[in-house]
Structures are given as C-alpha cells and as structure tokens.
N, C-alpha and C positions, 0 to 999 in steps of 0.2 A: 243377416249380419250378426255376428255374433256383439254380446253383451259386452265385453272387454272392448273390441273394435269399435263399438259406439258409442260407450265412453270417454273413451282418450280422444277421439276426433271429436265431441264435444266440449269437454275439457281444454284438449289444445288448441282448435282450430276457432272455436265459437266465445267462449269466455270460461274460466276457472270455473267451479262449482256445477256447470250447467250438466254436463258428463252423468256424476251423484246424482242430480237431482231428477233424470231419467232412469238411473237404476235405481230409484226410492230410497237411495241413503241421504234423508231431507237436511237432518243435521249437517253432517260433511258439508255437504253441498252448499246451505245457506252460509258456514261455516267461510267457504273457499270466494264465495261472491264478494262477502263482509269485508272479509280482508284485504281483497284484490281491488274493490270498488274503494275502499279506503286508502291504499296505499299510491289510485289514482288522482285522487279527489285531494290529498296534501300535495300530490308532485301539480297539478293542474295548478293549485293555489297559491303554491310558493311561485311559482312563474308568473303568474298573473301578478302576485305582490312586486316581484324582480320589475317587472313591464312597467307599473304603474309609476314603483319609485324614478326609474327611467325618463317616463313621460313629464313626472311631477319638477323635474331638473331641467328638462331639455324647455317646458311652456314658458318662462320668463326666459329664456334665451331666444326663442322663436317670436315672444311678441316685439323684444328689444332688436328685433332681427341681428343677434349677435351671434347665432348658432353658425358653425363651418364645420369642417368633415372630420377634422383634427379634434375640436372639440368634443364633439359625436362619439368618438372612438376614445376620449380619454372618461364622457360619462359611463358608456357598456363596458370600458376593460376596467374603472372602479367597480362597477356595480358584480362585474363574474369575479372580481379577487375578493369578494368575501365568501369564497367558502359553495362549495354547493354539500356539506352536508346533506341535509334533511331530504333534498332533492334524490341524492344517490341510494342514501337508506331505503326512500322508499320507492324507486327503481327496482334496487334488490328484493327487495321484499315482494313487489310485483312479481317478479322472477323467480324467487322461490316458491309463490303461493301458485304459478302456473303451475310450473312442473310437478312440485307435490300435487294438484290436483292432476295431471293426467295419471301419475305414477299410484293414486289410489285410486282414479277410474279404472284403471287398467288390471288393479285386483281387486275390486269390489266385481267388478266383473267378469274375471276369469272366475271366482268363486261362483256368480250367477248360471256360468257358461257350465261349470263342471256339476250341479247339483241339476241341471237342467240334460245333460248329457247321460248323468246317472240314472235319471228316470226314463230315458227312454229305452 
C-alpha cells in the first residue's frame, strides 16, 4: 500500500494525527491528536454541563412530584436557547483538524511515495 493511501485512511477513517504519526511526522501528528482530542473533550463537557444543569432543575420538581411533559420541554427548550456557541466552535474545529490531517497525510506521503519510487 502505498505511503499516501495509508495515511489519509489513518487520518480519516481511524482518528486525526494517527496517519503522521505512521509516516514519522511525530510533531504533526501529536500536533493533530491534541487538537482533535481537545476540541472533543470541551464539546463532551459543555453537554455534560447542559445535562447536569437540566437534571439539577428537573430533581426538586420530581421529588415534589410536580414535573409533567410541558414542563419537561419548557426546561430543555431554556436550557438549548442559550446559545450552542462553544459547542459549535469546537465541532468545527473537529472538522477542520480531520481534514487537514488527512489533507497533510496524504502529502507527507506522496512525498514518502515519490522519494521511495526514485530509488528504485
């Protein structure tokens, strides 16, 4: 398989940086993890935050057994109208940092593909 091809199907198909870091560009690579793994780990968070404040609303209504489905739906449609900033930023961000990593596995490794071609 060539160098390029196993690349980008690392990078894309497996997780960002992983691509790099089998053609020995360790920088990139850890490079493309960091950011990817980061821009997970705030979208995880902020939801998990969203969830909690949710739950932290809804427990004194469920012990008062006052909660109904009306209510239900007027705490999650407050709690999604403020905003999914941060959530989206780092959605895209995910997204840019795949594709740029397959898009520099893919010539980190045609580079590999053609110096390896030349010598033979």
């Amino acid at each position: 398989m060539k160098e390029s091809a196993k690349g980008v199907l690392l990078s894309g198909l497996v997780y960002p940086g992983l691509g790099q870091l089998s053609l020995g560009k360790i920088t990139s690579g850890v490079l493309f993890v960091v950011l990817t793994t980061s821009g997970f780990c705030v979208f995880i968070f902020r939801i998990i935050q969203r969830a909690v404040g949710v739950i932290d609303q809804i427990s004194p209504l469920l012990a008062n057994n006052e909660l109904d489905l009306n209510t239900l739906k007027e705490l999650l449609s407050r709690q999604s109208a403020g905003g999914w900033g941060v959530e989206t930023i780092s959605l895209i961000s995910m997204a840019v940092c795949w594709l740029a990593a397959m898009v520099h596995a893919y010539f980190a490794g045609k580079k590999i593909d053609s110096q390896f071609g030349s010598n033979q």
